[in-house]
C-alpha positions in Angstrom: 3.7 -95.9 -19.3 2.5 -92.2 -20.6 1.8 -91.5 -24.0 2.2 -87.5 -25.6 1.8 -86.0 -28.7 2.7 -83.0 -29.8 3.1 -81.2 -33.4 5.9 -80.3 -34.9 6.3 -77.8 -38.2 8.9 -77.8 -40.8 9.5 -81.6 -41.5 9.3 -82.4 -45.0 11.4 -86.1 -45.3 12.7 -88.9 -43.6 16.0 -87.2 -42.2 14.0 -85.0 -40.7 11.9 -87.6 -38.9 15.3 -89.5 -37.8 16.5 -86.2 -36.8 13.6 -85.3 -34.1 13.4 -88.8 -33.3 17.2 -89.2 -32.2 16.9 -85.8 -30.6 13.7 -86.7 -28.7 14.8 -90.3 -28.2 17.9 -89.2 -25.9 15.5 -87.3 -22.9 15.5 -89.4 -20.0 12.4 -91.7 -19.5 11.5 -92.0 -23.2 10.9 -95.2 -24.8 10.1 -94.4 -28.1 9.0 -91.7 -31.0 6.4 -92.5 -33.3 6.2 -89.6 -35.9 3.4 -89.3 -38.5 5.6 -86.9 -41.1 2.1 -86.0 -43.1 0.5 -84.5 -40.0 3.7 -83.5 -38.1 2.5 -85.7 -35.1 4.9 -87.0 -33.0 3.6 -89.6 -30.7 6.3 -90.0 -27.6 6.3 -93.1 -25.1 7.5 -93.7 -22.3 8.5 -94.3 -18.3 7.6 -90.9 -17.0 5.9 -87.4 -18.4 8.0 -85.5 -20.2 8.3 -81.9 -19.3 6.7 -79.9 -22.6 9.9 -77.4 -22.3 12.4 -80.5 -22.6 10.8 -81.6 -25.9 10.5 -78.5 -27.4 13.9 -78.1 -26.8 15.2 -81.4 -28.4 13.1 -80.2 -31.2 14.4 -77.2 -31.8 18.2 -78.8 -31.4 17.0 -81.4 -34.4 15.9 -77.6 -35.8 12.6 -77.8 -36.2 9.8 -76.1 -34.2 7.4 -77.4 -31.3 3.5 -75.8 -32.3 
């Protein structure tokens, strides 16, 4: 199991912490998304390291932005 976090700008509410999750959440290999909305870390777990250019771009489809 591997454990990531990376920081993400513009969320300001709870849709917009399900909305990165579910994006996030559907890359192959991740078990879950822990997201701390007051810091903008999100904490991903899961089978396999996740390639930094697949996050950022489930991120960016949740549109938000990968820091």
């Amino acid at each position: 199991m591997t454990t990531q976090t990376y920081n993400v700008s513009g969320m300001t509410c709870g849709h917009c912490v399900q909305s990165v999750s579910a994006e996030i959440g559907k890359l192959e290999g991740v078990d879950s998304v822990d997201i701390d909305l007051a810091s903008g870390a999100v904490t991903v777990s899961g089978s396999q390291e996740l390639e930094t250019d697949a996050v950022r771009a489930a991120v960016e489809e949740a549109g938000y932005q990968l820091v």
